[in-house]
PDB file with SEQRES, HELIX, SHEET and CRYST1 records, atoms N, CA, C and O in Angstrom:
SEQRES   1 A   61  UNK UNK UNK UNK UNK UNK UNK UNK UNK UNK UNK UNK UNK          
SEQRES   2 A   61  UNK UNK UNK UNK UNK UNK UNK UNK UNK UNK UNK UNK UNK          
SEQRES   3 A   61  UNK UNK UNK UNK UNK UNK UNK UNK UNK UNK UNK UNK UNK          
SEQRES   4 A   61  UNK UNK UNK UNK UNK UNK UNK UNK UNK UNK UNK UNK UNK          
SEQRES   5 A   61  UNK UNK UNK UNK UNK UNK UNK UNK UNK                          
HELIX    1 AA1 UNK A    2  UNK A    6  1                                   5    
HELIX    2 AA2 UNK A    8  UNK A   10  5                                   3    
HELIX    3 AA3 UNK A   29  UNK A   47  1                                  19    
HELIX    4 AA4 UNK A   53  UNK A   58  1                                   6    
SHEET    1 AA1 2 UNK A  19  UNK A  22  0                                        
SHEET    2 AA1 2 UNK A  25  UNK A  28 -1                                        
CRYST1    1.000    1.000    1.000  90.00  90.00  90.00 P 1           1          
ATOM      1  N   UNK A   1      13.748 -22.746   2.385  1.00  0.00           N  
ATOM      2  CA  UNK A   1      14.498 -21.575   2.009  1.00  0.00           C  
ATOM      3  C   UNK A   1      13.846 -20.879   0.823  1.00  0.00           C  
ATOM      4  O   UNK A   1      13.820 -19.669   0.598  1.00  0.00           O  
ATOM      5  N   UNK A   2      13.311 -21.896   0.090  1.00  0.00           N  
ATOM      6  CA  UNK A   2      12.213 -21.050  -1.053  1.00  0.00           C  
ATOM      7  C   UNK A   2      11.456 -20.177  -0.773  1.00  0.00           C  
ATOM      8  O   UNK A   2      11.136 -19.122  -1.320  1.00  0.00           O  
ATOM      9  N   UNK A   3      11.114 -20.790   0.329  1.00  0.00           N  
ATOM     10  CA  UNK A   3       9.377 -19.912   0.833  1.00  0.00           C  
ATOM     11  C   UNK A   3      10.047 -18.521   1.564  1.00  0.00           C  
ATOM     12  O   UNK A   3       9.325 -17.532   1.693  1.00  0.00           O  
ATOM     13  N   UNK A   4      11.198 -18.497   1.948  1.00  0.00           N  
ATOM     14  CA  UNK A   4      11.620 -16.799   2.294  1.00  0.00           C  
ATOM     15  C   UNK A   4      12.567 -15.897   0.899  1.00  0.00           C  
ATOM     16  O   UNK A   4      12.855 -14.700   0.889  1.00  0.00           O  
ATOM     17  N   UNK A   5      12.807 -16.685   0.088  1.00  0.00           N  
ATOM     18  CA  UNK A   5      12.631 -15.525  -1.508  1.00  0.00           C  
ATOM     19  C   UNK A   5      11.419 -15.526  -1.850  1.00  0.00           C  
ATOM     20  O   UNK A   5      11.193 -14.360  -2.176  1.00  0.00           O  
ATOM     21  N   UNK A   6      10.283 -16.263  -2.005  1.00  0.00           N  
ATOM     22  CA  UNK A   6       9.178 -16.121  -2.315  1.00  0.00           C  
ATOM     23  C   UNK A   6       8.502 -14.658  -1.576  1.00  0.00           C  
ATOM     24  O   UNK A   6       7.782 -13.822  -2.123  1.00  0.00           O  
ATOM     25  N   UNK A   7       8.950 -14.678  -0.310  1.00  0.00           N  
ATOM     26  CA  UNK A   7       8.205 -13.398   0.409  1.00  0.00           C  
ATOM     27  C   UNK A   7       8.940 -12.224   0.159  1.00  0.00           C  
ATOM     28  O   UNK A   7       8.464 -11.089   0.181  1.00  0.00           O  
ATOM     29  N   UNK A   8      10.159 -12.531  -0.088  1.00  0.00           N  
ATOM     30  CA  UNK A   8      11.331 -11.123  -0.401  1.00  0.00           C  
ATOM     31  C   UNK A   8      10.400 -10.445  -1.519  1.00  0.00           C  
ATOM     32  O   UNK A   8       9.936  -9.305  -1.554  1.00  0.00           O  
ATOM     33  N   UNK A   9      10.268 -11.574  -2.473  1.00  0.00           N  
ATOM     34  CA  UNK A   9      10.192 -11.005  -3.536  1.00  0.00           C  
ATOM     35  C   UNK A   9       8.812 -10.222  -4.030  1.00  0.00           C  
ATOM     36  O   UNK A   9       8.669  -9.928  -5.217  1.00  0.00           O  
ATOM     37  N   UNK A  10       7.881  -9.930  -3.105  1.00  0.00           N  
ATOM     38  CA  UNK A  10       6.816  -9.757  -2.942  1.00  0.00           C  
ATOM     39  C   UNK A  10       6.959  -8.080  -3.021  1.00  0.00           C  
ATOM     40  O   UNK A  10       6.196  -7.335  -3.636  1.00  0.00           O  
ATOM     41  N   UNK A  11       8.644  -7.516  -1.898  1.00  0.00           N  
ATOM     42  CA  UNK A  11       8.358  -6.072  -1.702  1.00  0.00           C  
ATOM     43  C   UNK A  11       9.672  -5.713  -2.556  1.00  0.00           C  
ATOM     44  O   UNK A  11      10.791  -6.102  -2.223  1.00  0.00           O  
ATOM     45  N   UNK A  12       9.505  -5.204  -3.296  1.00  0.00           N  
ATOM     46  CA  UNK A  12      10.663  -4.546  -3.747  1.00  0.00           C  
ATOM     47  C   UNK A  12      11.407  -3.514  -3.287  1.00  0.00           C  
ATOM     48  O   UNK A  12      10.915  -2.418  -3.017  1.00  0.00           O  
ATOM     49  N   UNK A  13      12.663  -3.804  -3.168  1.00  0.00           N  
ATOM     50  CA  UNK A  13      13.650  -3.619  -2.029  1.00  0.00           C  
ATOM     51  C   UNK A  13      14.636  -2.185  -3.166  1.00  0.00           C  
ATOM     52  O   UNK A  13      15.682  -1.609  -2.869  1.00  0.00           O  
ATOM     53  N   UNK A  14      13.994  -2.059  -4.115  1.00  0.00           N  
ATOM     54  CA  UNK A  14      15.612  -1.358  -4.702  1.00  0.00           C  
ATOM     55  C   UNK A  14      14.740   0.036  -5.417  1.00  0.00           C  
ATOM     56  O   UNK A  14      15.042   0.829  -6.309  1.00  0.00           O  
ATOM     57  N   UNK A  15      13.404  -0.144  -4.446  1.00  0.00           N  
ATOM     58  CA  UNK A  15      12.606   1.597  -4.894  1.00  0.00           C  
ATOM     59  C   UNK A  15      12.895   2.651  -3.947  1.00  0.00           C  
ATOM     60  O   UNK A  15      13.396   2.134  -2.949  1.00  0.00           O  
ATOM     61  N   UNK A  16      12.812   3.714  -3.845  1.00  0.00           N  
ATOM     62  CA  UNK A  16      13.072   4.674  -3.000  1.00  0.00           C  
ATOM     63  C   UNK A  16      11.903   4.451  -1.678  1.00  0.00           C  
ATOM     64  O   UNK A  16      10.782   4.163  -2.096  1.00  0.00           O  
ATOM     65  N   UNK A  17      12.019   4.540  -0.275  1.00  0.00           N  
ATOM     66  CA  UNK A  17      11.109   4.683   0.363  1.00  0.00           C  
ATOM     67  C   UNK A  17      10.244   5.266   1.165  1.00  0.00           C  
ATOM     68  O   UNK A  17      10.612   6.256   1.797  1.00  0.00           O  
ATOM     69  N   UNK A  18       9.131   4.846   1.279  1.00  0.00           N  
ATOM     70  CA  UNK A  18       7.899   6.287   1.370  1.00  0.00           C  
ATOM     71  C   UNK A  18       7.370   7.035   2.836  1.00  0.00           C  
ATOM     72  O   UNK A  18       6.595   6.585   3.679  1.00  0.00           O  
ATOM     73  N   UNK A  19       8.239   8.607   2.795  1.00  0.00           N  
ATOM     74  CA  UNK A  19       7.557   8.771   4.004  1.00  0.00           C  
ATOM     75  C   UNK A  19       6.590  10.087   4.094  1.00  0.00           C  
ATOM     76  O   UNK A  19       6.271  10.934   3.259  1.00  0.00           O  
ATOM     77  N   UNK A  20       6.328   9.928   5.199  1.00  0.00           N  
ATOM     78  CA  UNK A  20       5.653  10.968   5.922  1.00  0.00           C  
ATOM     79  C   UNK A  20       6.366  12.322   6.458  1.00  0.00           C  
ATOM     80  O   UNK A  20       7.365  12.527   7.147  1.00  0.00           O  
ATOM     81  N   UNK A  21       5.726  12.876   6.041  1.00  0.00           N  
ATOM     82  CA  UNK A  21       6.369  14.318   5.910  1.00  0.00           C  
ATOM     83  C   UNK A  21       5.273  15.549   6.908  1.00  0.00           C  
ATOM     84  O   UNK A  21       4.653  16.452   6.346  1.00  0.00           O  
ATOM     85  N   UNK A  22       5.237  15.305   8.498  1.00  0.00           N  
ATOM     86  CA  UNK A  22       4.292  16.176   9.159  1.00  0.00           C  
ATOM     87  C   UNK A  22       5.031  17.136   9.849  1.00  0.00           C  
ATOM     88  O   UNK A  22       5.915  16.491  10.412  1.00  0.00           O  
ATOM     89  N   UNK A  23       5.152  18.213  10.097  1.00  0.00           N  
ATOM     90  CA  UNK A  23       5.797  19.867  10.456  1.00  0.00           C  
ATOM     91  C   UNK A  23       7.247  19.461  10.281  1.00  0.00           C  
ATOM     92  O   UNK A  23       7.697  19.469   9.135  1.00  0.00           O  
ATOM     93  N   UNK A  24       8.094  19.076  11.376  1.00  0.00           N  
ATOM     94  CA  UNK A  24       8.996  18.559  11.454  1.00  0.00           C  
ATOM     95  C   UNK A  24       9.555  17.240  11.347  1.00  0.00           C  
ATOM     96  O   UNK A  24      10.687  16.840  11.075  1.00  0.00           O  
ATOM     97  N   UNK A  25       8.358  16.602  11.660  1.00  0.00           N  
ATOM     98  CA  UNK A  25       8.779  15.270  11.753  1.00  0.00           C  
ATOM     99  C   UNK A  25       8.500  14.193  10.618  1.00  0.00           C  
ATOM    100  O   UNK A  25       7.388  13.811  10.253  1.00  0.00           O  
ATOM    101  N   UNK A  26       9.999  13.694  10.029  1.00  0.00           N  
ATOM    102  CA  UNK A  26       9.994  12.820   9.103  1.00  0.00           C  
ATOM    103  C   UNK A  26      10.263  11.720   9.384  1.00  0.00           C  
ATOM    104  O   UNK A  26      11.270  11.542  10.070  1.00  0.00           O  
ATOM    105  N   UNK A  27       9.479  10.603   8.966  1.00  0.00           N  
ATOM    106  CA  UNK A  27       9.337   9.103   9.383  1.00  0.00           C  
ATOM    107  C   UNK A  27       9.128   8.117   7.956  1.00  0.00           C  
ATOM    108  O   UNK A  27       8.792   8.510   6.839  1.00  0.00           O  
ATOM    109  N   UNK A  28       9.323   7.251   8.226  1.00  0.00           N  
ATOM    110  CA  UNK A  28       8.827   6.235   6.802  1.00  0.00           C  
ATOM    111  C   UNK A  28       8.271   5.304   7.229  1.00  0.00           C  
ATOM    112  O   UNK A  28       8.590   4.698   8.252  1.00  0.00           O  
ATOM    113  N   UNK A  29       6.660   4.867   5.947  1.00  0.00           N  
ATOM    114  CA  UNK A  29       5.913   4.143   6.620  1.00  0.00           C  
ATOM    115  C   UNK A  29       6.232   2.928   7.167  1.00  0.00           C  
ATOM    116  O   UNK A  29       5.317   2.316   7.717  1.00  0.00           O  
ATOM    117  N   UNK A  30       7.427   2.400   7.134  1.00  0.00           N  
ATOM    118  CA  UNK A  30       7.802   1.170   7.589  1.00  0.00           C  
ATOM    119  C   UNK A  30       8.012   1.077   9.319  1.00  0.00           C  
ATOM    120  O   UNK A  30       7.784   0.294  10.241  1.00  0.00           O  
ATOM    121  N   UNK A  31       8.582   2.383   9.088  1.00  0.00           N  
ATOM    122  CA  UNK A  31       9.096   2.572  10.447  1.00  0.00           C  
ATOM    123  C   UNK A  31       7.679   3.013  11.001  1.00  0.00           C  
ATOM    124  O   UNK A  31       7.632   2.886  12.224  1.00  0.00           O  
ATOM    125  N   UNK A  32       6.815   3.371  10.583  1.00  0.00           N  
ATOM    126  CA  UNK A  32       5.719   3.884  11.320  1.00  0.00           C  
ATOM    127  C   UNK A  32       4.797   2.966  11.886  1.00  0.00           C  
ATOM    128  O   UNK A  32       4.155   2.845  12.930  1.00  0.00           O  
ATOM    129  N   UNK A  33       4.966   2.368  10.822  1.00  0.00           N  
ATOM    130  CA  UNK A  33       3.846   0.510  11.190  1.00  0.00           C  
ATOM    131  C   UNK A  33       4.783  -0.018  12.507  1.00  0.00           C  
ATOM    132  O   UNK A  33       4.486  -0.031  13.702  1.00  0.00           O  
ATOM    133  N   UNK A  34       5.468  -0.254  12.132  1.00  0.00           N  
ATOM    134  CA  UNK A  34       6.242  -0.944  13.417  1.00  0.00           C  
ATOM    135  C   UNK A  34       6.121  -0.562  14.843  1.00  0.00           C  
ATOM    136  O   UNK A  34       6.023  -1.380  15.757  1.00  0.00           O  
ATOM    137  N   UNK A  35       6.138   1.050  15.021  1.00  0.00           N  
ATOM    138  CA  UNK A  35       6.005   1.830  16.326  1.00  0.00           C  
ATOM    139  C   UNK A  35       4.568   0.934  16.729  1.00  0.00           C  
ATOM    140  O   UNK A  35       4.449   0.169  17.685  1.00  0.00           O  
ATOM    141  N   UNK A  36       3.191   1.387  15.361  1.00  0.00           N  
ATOM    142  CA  UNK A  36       1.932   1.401  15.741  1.00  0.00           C  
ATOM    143  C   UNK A  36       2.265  -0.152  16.416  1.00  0.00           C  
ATOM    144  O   UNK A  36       2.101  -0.394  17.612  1.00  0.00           O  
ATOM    145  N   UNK A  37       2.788  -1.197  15.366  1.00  0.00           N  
ATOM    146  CA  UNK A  37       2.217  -2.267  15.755  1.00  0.00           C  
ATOM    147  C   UNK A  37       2.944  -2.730  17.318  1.00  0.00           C  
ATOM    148  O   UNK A  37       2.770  -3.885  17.707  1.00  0.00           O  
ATOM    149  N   UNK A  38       3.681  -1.839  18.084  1.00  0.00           N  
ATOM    150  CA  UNK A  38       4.480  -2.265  18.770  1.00  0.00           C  
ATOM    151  C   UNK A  38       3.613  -1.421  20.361  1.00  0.00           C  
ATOM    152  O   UNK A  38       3.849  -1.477  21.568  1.00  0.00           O  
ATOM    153  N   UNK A  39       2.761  -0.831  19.669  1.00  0.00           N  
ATOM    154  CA  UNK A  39       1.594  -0.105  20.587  1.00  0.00           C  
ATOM    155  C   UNK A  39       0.715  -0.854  20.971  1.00  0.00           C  
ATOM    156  O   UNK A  39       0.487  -1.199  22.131  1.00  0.00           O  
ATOM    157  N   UNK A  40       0.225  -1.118  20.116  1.00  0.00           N  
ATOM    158  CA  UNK A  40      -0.895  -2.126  20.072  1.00  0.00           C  
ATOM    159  C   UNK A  40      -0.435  -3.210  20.910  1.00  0.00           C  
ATOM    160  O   UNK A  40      -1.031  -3.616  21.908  1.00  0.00           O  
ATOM    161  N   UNK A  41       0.721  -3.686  20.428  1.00  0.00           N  
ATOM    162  CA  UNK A  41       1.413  -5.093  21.597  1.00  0.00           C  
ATOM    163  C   UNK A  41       1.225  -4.589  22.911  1.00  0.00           C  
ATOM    164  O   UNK A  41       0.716  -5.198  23.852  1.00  0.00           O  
ATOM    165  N   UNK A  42       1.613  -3.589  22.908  1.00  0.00           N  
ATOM    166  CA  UNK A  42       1.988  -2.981  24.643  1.00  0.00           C  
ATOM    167  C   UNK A  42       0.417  -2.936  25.325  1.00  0.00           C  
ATOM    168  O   UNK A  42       0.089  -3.492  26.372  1.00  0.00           O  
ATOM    169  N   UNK A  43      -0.281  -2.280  24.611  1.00  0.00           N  
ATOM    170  CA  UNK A  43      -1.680  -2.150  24.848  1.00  0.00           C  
ATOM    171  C   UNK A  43      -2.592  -3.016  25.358  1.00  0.00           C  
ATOM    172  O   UNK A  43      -3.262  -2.930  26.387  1.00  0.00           O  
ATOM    173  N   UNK A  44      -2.522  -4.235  24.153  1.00  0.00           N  
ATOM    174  CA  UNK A  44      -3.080  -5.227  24.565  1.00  0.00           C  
ATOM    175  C   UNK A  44      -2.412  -6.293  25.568  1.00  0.00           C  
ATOM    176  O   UNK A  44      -2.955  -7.338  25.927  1.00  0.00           O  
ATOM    177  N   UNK A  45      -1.140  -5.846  25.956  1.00  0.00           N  
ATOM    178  CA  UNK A  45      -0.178  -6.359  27.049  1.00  0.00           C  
ATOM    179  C   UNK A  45      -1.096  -6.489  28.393  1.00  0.00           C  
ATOM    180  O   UNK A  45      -1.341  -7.409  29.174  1.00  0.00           O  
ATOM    181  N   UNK A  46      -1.590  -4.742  28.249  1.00  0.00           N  
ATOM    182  CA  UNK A  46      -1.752  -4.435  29.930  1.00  0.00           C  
ATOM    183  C   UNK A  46      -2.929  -4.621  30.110  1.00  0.00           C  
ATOM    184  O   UNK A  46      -3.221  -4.554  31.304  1.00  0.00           O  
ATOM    185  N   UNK A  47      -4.479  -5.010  28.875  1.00  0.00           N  
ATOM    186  CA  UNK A  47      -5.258  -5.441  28.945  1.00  0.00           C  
ATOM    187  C   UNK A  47      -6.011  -6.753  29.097  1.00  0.00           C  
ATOM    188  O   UNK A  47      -7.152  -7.090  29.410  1.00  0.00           O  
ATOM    189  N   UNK A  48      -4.412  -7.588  28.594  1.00  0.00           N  
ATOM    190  CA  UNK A  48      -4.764  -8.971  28.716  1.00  0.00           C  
ATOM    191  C   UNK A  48      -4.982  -9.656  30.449  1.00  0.00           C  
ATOM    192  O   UNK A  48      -4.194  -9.395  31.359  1.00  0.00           O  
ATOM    193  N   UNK A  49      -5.968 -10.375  30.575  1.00  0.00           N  
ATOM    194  CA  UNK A  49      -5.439 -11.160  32.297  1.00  0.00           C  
ATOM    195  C   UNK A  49      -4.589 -11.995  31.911  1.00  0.00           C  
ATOM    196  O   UNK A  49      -4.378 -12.636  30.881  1.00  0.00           O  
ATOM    197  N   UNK A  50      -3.864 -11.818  33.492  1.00  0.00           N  
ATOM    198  CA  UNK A  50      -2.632 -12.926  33.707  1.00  0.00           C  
ATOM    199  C   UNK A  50      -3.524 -14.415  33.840  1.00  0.00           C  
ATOM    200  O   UNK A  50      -4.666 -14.745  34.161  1.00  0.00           O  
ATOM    201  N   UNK A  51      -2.300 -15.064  33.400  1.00  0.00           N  
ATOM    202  CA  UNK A  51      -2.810 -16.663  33.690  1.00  0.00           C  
ATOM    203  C   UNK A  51      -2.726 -16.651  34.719  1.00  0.00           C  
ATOM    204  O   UNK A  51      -2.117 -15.844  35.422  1.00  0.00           O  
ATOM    205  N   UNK A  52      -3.633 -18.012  35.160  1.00  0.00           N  
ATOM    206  CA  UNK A  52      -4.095 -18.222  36.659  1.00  0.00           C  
ATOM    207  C   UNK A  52      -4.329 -17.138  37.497  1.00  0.00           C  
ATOM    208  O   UNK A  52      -3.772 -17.284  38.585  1.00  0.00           O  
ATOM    209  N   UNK A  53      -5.067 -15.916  37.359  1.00  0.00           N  
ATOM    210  CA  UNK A  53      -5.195 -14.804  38.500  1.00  0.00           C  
ATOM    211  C   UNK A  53      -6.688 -15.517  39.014  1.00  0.00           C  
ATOM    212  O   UNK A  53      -6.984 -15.599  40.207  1.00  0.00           O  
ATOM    213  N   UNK A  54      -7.586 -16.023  37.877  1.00  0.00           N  
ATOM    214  CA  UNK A  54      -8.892 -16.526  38.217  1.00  0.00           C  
ATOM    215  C   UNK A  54      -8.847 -17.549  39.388  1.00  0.00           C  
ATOM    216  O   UNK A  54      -9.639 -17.481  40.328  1.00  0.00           O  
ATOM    217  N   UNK A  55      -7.740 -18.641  39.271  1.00  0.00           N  
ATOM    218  CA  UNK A  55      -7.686 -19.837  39.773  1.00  0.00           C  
ATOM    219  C   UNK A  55      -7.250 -19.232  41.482  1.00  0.00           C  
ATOM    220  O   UNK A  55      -7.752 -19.549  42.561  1.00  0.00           O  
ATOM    221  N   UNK A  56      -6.255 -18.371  41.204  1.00  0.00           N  
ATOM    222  CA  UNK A  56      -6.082 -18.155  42.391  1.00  0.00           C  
ATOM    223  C   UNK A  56      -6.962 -17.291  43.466  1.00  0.00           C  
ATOM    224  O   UNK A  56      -6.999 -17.499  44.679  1.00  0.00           O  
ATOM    225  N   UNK A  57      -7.661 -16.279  42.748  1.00  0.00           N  
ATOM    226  CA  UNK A  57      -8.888 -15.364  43.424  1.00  0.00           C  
ATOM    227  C   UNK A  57     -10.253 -16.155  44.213  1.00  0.00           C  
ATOM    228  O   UNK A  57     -11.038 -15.923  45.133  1.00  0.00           O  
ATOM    229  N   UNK A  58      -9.962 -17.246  43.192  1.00  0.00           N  
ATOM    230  CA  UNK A  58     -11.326 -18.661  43.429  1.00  0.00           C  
ATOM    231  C   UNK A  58     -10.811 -19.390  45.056  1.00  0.00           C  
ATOM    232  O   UNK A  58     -11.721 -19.692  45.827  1.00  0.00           O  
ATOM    233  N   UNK A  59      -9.628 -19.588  45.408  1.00  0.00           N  
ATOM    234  CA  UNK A  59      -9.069 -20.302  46.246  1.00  0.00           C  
ATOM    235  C   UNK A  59      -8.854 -19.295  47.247  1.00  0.00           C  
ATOM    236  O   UNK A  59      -8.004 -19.744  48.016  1.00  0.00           O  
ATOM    237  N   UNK A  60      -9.203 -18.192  47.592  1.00  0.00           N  
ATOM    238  CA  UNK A  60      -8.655 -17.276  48.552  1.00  0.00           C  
ATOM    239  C   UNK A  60     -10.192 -17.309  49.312  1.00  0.00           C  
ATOM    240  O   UNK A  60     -10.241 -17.131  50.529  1.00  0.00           O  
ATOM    241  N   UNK A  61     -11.333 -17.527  48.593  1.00  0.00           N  
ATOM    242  CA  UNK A  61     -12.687 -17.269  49.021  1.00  0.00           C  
ATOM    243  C   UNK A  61     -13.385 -18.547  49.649  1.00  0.00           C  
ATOM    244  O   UNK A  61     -14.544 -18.478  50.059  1.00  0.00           O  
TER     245      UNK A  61                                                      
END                                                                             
């Protein structure tokens, strides 16, 4: 239980927080990382091979 105040305490939680301000659209970088990093998941989702597609392509031949 230490080791998760130890990480709290790393971001300080009681500053105002920082966003992005482009034509209309206002976002904060927290929320922005999250989208990206949730891209990237998806991304590398549809790039990864499935398990066993090899094993089975090998056995059809």
């Amino acid at each position: 239980m230490a080791f998760l105040f130890s990480i709290a305490a790393l971001v300080p939680l009681n500053s105002k927080g920082h966003y992005i301000h482009w034509h209309f659209i206002d976002i904060s970088v927290a929320n922005l990382i999250v989208i990206v990093l949730i891209v990237v998941t998806f991304i590398a989702a549809l790039l990864a091979p499935f398990p066993g597609r090899r094993r089975r392509k090998e056995s059809h031949e």
